[in-house]
N, C-alpha and C positions, 0 to 999 in steps of 0.2 A: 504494500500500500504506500502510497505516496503520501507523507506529510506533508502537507502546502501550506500549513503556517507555522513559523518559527516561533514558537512561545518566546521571543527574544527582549530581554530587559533593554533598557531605553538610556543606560548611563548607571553609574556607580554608584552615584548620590540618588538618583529615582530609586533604584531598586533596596538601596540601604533604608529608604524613609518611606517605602510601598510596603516592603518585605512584612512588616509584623503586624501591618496592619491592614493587608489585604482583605482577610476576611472579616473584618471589623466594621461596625455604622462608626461614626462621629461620636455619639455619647458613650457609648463600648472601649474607644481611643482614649477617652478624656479617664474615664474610672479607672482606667489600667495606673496612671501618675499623678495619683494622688496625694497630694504632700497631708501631711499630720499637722501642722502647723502655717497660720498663716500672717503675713507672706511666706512665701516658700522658702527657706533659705539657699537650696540648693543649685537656684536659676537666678541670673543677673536680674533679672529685674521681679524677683518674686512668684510668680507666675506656676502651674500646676505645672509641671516636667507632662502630663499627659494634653493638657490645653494646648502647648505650646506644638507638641505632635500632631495635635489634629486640625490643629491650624495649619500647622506646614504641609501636612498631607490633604487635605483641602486644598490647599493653592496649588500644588504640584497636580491633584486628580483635574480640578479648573482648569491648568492648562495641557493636561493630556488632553480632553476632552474637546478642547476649542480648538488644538493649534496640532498634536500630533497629526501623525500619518492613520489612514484609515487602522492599517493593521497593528501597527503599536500599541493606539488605542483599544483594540480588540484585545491584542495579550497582556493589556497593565488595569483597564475599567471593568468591576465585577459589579452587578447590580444585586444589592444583597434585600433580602425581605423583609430585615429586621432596621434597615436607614429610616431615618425620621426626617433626615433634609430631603427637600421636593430635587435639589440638584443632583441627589446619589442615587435619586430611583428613574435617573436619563440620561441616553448618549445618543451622539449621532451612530450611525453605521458608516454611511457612504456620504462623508459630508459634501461632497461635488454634485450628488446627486440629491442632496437634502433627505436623507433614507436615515430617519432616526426610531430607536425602542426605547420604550419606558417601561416601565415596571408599576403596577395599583398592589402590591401585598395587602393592603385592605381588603378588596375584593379577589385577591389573586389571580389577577389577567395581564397579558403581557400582550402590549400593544405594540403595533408597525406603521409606523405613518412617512407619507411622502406624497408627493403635489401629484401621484397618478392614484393611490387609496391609502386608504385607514382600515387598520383589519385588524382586528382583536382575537386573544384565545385564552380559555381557562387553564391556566398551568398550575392551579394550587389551590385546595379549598379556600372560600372564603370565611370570613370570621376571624375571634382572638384565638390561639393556644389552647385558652385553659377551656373550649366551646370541643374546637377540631377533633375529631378520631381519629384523625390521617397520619402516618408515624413522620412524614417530612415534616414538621411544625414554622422549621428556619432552613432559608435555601438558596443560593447563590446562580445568578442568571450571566452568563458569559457569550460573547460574539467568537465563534471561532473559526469561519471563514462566511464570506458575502460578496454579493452585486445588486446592481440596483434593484433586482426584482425579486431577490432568493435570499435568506441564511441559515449556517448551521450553527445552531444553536446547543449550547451545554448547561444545562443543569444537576447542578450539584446539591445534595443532600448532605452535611457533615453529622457526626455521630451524636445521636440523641437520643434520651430517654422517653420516649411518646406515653410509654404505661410501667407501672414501677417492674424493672428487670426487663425491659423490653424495648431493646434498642435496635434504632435504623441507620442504616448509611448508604448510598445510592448517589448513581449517576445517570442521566439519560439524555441523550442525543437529537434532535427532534431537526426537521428538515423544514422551514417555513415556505412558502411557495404564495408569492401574490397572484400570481395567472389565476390558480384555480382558491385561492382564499383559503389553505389547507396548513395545517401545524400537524407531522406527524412524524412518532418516534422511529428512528431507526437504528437505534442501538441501546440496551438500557440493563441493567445492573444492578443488585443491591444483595445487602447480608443483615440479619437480625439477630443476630446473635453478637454479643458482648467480647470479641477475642481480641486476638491479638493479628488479624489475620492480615492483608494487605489491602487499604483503601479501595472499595471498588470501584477503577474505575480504567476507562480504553488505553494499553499500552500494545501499538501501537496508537498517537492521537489518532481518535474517527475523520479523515475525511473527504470531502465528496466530489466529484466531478460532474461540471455542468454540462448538458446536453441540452440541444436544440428543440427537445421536446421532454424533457424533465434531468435527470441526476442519476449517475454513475454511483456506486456504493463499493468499494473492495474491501475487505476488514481482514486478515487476518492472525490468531492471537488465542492467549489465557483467557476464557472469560469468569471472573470471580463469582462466588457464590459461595453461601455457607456449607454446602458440599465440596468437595475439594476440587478444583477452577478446570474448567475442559477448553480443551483446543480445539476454539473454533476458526472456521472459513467461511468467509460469507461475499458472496457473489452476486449483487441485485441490482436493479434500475430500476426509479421510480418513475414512470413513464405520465406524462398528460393525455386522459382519454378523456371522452364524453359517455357517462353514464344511459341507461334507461331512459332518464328525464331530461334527458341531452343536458345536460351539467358535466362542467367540467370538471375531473376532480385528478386526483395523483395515485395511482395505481400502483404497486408492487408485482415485479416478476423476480423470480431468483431464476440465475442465468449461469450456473454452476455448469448445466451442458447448455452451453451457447445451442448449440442445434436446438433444443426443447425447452424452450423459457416455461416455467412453471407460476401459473399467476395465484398471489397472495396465499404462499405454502409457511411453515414452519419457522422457515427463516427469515421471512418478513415479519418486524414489532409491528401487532395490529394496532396499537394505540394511536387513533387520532383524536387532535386537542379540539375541545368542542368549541365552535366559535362564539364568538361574545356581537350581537350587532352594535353599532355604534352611533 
């Protein structure tokens, strides 16, 4: 499989002041450096050692987000579920093409907008925490390759307790498609069990190849699981056809024997994201 994007850090200094606090909102940043005493003695000018970090990370995320390259942007801005600023739950995608996502964790929808549509999809129960019975509670939404019309998209689950002794960790992969208005997974992962096992999640990264009439798919790899991890191979196209009701929609064939495409078999993640109208 071809990796086509380079998770590549942006500089010494970004990645030293991104690094501990990637997976983190702004008041999560600020608790971590909390001085005991105030002023703080231990910073020139008083100030919480975690305030001063999340300030600084704030201005560095500000200007990935405005001035980077599409793709830097892509491997340094995580949209996390748990941010309270309105600016950590948006990025552009394609900013030449004006192709930006945002994130509602209130309602858990993850929306697409750009000057051709606006397309919405449920990626997370809605509601608080202590409401949900869904074991993902907190979840991190990442770009990880795009063009103006298509992206693949990663969501992460890191390890939580949803119910007492009953923990989740998960990743899943999802193919966003504006032509046919479609969010659907094509690679996805998790374990529930409490070990010590390896994060689940795509080594090689998942990703995809654009075609003239949908998306190339090659994976092959460990796939993790609380049973011990199988080698998988996976072979697919998610092709644009027109349904029964002559709707357009994004199809799955597994193309394992090229001569005999096999349509929406085993190997294809049935899960597609319900849409949200807007």
């Amino acid at each position: 499989m071809k990796n086509r994007i380079s998770m590549v850090l942006i500089g010494t200094s970004i990645s030293l002041a991104l690094g501990a606090m990637h997976a983190m909102a702004a008041g999560e940043r600020q608790d971590m450096g909390k001085c005991s005493t105030h002023p703080c003695p231990n910073t020139q000018n008083g100030e919480d050692p975690g305030k001063i970090e999340a300030r600084e990370g704030g201005e560095i995320e500000a200007r990935l987000r405005a001035n980077a390259s599409d793709k830097e942007r892509w491997s340094s801005v995580i949209l996390l579920s748990n941010a309270t600023e309105k600016q950590e739950l948006s990025m552009p995608i394609i900013m030449a093409e004006k192709f930006n996502l945002s994130l509602d964790p209130k309602n858990g929808i993850l929306t697409f907008a750009s000057p051709h549509a606006t397309q919405s999809f449920k990626i997370s129960e809605a509601g608080s925490a202590e409401k949900s019975k869904h074991p993902c509670l907190k979840y991190q939404v990442r770009v990880i390759d795009a063009g103006p019309d298509y992206a693949l998209i990663k969501k992460t689950c890191p390890k939580q307790e949803y119910r007492p002794q009953r923990f989740y960790r998960g990743t899943d992969y999802y193919i966003y498609d504006q032509k046919t208005n479609t969010m659907r997974s094509v690679w996805s992962a998790s374990t529930q069990i409490d070990t010590s096992t390896p994060f689940p999640t795509a080594k090689p990264e998942i990703s995809i190849k654009y075609l003239k009439d949908g998306y190339g798919f090659d994976w092959a790899g460990m796939l993790p699981s609380d049973n011990p991890p199988l080698s998988v191979s996976v072979h697919n196209i998610y092709k644009r056809e027109t349904d029964q009701n002559n709707r357009l929609s994004l199809v799955c064939y597994d193309v394992t024997d090229r001569r005999h495409p096999v349509k929406e078999n085993e190997m294809c993640e049935s899960e597609s994201l319900e849409r949200i109208r807007n």
